[in-house]
BADRENSE-427576 format. One record per residue (C-alpha): residue number from 1; x, y, z. Coordinates in steps of 0.2 Angstrom, whole numbers, plus 2048, in hexadecimal, padded with zeros to 3 digits. Last residue first. Layout:
BEGIN
    i  east  north   up
  NUM     X      Y    Z
...
This chain:
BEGIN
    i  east  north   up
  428   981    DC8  84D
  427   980    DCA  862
  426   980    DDC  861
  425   96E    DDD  859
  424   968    DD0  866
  423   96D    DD9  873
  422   966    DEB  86E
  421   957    DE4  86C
  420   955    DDA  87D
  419   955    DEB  885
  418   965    DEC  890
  417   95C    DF3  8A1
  416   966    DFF  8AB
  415   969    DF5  8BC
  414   97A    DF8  8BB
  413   980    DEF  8CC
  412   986    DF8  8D9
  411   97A    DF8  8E9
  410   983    DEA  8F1
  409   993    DF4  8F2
  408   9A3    DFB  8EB
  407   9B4    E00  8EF
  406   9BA    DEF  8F8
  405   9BA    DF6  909
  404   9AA    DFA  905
  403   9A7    DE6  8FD
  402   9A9    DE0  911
  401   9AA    DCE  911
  400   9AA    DC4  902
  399   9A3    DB5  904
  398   9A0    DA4  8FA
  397   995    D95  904
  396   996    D84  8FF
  395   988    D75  8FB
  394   992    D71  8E8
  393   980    D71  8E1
  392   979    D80  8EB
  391   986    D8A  8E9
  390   97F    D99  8F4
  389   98D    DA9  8F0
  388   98C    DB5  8FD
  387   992    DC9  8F8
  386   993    DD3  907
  385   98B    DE4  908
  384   97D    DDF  915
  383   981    DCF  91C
  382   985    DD4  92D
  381   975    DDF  92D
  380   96A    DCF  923
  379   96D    DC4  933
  378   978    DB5  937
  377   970    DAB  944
  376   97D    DA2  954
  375   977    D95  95F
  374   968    D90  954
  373   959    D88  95F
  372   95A    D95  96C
  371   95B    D91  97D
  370   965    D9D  986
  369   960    DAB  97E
  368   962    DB7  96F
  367   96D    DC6  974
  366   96F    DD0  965
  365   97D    DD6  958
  364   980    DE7  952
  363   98A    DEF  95E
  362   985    E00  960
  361   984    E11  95C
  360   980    E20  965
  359   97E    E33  95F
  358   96D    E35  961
  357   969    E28  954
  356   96B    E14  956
  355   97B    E14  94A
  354   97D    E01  948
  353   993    DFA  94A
  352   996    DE8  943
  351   991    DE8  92F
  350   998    DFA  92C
  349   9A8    DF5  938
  348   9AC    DE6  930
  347   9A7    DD5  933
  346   9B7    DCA  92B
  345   9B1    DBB  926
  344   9BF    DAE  926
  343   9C7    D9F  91D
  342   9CA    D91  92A
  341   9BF    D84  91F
  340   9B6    D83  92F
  339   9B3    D96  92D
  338   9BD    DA2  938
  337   9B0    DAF  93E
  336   9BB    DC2  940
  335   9B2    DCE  948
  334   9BE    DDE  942
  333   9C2    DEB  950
  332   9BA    DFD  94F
  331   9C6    E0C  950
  330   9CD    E0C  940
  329   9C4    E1A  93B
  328   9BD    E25  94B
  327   9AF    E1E  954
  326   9AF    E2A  962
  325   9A2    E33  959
  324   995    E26  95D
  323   996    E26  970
  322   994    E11  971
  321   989    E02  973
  320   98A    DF3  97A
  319   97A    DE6  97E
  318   970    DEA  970
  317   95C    DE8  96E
  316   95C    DF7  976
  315   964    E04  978
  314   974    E01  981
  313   97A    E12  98F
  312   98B    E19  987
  311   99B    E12  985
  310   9AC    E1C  982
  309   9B9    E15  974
  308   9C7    E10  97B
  307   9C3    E00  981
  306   9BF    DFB  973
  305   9C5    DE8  971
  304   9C0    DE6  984
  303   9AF    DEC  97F
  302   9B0    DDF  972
  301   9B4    DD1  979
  300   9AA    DD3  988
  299   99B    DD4  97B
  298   9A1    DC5  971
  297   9A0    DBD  982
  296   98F    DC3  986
  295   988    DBB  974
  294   990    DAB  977
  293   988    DA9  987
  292   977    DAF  984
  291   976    DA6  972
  290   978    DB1  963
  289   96F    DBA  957
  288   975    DC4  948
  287   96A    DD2  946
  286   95B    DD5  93A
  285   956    DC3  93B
  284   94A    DC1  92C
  283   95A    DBC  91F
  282   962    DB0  928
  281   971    DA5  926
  280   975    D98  933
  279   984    D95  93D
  278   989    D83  943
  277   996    D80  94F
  276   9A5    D77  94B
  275   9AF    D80  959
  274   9A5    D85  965
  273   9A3    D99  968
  272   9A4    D9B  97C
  271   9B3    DA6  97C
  270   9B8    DB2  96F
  269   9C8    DB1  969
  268   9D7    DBF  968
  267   9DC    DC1  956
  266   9D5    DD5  958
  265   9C6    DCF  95B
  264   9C2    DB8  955
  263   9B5    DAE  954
  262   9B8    D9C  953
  261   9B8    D8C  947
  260   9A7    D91  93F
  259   99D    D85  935
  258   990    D8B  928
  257   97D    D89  926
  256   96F    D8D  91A
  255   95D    D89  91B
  254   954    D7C  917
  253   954    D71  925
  252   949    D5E  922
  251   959    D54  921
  250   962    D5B  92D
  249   96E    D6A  932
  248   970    D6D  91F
  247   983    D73  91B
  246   98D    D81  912
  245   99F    D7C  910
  244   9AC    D8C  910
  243   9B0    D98  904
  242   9BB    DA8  900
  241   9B2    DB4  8F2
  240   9BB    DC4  8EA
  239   9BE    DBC  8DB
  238   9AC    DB7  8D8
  237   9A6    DCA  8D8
  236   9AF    DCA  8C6
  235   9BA    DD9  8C4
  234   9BA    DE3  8B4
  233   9AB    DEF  8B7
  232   9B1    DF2  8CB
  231   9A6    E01  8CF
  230   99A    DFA  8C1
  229   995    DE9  8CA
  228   999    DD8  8C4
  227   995    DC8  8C2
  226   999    DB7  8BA
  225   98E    DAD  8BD
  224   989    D9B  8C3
  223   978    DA1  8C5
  222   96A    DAA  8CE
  221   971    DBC  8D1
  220   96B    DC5  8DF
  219   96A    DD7  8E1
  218   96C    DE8  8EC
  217   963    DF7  8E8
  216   964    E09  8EE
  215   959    E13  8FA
  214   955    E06  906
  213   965    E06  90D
  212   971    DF9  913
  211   96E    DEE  900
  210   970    DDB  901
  209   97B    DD2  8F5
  208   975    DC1  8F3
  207   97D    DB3  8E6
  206   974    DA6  8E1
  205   979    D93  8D9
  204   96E    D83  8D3
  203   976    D87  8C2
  202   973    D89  8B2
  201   964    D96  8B0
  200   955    D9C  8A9
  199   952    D89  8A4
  198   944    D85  8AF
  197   94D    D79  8B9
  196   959    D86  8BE
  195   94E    D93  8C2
  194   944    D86  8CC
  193   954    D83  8D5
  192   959    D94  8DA
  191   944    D9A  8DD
  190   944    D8D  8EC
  189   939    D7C  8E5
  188   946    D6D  8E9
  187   94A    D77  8F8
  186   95A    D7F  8FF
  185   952    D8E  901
  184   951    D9D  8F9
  183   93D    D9E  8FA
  182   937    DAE  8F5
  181   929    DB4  902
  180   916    DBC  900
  179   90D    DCC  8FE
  178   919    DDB  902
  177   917    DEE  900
  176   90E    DF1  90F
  175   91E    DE9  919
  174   919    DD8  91F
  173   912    DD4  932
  172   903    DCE  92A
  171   904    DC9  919
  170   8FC    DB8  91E
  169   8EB    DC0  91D
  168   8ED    DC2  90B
  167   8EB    DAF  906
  166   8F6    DA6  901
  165   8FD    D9C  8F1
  164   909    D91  8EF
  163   918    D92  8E3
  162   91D    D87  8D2
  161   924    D94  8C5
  160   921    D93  8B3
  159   92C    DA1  8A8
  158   925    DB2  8A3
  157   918    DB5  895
  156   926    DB9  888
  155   931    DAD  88C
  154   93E    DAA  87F
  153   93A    DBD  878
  152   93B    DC4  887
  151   948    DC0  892
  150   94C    DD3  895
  149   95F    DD4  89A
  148   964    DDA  8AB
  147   975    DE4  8AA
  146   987    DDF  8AD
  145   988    DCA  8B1
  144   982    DC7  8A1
  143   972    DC8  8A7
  142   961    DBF  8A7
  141   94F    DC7  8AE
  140   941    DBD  8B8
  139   92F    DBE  8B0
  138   927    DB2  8BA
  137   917    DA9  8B7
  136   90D    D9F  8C4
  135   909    D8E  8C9
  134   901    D87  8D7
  133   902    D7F  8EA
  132   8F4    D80  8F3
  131   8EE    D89  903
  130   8F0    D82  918
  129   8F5    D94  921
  128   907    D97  92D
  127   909    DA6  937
  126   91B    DA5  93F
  125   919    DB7  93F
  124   929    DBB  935
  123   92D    DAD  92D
  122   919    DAE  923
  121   918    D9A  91F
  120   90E    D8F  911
  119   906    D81  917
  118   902    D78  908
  117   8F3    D6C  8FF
  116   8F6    D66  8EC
  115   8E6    D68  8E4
  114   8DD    D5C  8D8
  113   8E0    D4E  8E2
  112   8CF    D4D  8EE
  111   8D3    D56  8FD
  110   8DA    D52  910
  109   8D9    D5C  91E
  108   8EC    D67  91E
  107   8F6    D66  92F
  106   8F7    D75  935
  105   90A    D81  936
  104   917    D7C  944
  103   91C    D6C  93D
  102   922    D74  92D
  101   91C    D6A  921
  100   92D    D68  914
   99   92A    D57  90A
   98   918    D5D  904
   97   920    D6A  8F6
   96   92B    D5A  8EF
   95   91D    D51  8F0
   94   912    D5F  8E9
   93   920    D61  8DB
   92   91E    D4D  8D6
   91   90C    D4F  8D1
   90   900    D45  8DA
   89   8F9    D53  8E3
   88   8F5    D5D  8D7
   87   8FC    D6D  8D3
   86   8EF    D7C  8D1
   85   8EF    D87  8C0
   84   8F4    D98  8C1
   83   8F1    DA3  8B2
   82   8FA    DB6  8B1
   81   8FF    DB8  89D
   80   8F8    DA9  893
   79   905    D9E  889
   78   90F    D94  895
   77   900    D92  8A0
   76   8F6    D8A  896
   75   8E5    D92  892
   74   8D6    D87  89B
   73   8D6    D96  8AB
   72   8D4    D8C  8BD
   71   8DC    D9A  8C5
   70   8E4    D9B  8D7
   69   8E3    DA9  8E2
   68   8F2    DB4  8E5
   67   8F9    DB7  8F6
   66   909    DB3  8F1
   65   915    DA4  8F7
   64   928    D9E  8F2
   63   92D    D8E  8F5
   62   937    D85  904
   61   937    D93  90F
   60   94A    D94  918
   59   954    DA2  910
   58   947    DAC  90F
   57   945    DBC  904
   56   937    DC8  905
   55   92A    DC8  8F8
   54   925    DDA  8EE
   53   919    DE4  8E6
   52   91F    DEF  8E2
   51   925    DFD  8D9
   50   931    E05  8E3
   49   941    E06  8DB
   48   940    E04  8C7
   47   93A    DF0  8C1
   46   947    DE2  8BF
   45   93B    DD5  8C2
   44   93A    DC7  8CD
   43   925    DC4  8CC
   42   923    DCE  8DA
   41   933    DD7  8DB
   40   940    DD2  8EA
   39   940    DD7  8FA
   38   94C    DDB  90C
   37   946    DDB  91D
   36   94C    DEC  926
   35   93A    DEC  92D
   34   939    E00  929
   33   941    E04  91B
   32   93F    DF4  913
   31   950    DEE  90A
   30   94E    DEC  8F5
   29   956    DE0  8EB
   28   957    DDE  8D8
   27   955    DCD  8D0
   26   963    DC7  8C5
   25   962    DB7  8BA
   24   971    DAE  8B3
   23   972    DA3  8A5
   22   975    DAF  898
   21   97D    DA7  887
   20   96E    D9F  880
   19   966    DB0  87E
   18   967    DB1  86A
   17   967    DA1  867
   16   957    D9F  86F
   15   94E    DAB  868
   14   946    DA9  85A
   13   943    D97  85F
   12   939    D9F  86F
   11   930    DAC  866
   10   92A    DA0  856
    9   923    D93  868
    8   91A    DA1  871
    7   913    DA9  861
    6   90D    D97  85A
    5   905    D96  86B
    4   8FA    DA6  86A
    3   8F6    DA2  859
    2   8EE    D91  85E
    1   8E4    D9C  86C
């Protein structure tokens, strides 16, 4: 046990001048096949493609949740592989953790002090269970911005992590692959700021690249930065960024919104946007969403935008959909969102236009209702293949638009692992 620690601590102070220099974490990404939701490792390792387990991302849970069952093991966390211990509920974390009941889940019996009682909350049911909030180890990687770096030795049994436990039966709904939900929300305990706290990284900042196929990776930095891809090796991802305010809609909202002036095709607007409206950011909807009335304007917009190109019968759940080969280069209009900074978001074709099979394709956005809660919902197709930037401590978004027309794309970071070795060696 006392040997055990001594390890721990001669590692760490071995180690620390040697890694003090990388202050951003990358975590790979991977798109479900079959739910289109997107995933991160287990315990956010840089692991080869496929080996999972997994949790999906959420832009709007307020900590991260597995179903994994809490341990009462007497070894400290910090030195033994795999111990979870529960958080009482005196402890500053379970206030923090208490602060964001969602109204739709139970409301938990009360316990003696020893556990710190949540309501953890699968996004894509709605399923919602009362279990305790505990601590885990994570094993999440560093980089220079080009490769992922093993943080071994400064943590060699991962770094503490403050999630809730579940159990199993709130997978439901999830891919096979998948057995809980990473929190990137705006919350005290979301993975960004925890990272932070934790000394992984330096800043309460994330950037999400989201992969269009399940074949090839996408990523997310945690960090100020810099970053960069190997089809543009000298070119900092930064550089390609235009900003606007990012905003809470109230006091208890964790998830992400921005301000639109208009929508614009072909410079022309589309009618029924508000100016000022509020957009949110979504990583379960598939599709960006819109209310009834703003959705069958954009849809007039666009058919009179490509009038040329011949219409076919819509598959559902779009609304407009074309003869695919008639969709010749050049053909397909920009949807142009002019941010309240007045900078704009240029969807392009690959984010706008969905091949459906049989040689039909369609516009990629869907008719939400006339009385939904968010008039306009971002979802992860629009977003795939744009670099966002979440600067949680200046509370602004970075965008790129698309990176294709750029060259590169979301699956094109170096994921070939620097060994810790080879790092330290080059760094005498």
């Amino acid at each position: 046990m006392h040997l055990l620690k001594l390890l721990f601590f001669i590692l760490a102070s071995f180690s620390h001048t040697v890694y003090s220099s990388y202050n951003i974490s990358v975590i790979p990404i991977t798109k479900d096949e079959q739910t289109s939701l997107h995933k991160v490792p287990f315990n956010l390792e840089v692991l080869e493609p496929n080996q999972g387990p997994y949790l999906i991302i959420d832009l709007d849970t307020p900590y991260a949740w597995k179903d994994i069952p809490i341990t009462n093991n007497p070894v400290p966390c910090d030195v033994e592989d795999g111990c979870r211990h529960p958080v009482r509920c005196d402890n500053d974390l379970c206030k923090e953790a208490k602060s964001y009941i969602n109204p739709i889940c139970p409301t938990p019996n009360k316990t003696d002090c020893s556990m710190c009682i949540v309501t953890p909350l699968n996004p894509v049911s709605n399923a919602c269970v009362v279990s305790n909030l505990t601590t885990d180890l994570l094993r999440p990687y560093w980089t220079d911005g080009r490769n992922p770096v093993n943080s071994f030795p400064r943590w060699p049994f991962g770094t503490r992590f403050v999630l809730s436990t579940a159990p199993k039966s709130l997978d439901q709904s999830f891919p096979e692959d998948v057995r809980g939900v990473a929190g990137f929300s705006w919350s005290g305990l979301c993975i960004p700021r925890q990272l932070n706290s934790t000394g992984v990284t330096t800043a309460a900042k994330f950037a999400l690249c989201l992969p269009s196929s399940s074949s090839a990776r996408g990523v997310t930095f945690v960090g100020e930065g810099p970053f960069y891809f190997k089809t543009n090796p000298n070119v900092d991802l930064r550089s390609y960024l235009s900003y606007t305010p990012m905003i809470r809609k109230s006091s208890i909202s964790l998830g992400y919104y921005i301000k639109i002036n208009r929508i614009s095709i072909k410079g022309t607007p589309v009618n029924s946007v508000p100016k000022g409206g509020s957009v949110k950011m979504s990583t379960i909807v598939t599709y960006t969403t819109l209310r009834s009335d703003i959705y069958k304007a954009l849809v007039e917009s666009f058919s009179n935008a490509t009038a040329g190109i011949p219409q076919v019968a819509t598959v559902e759940p779009f609304g407009l959909c074309f003869k695919d080969g008639a969709l010749g280069s050049g053909s397909v209009p920009n949807i142009d969102l002019e941010m309240e900074s007045e900078n704009i978001w240029s969807v392009s074709v690959e984010n706008s236009i969905k091949q459906v099979g049989n040689g039909v394709a369609c516009l990629a956005f869907v008719d939400g209702g006339s009385k939904v809660t968010d008039p306009i919902v971002i979802g992860t197709f629009q977003m795939e293949n744009n670099f966002l930037y979440f600067d949680l401590e200046n509370q602004k978004l970075g965008f790129s638009s698309s990176l294709l027309s750029r060259g590169t794309s979301c699956s094109s970071f170096n994921f070939n692992l620097v060994e810790s070795y080879t790092y330290q060696m080059s760094s005498e």
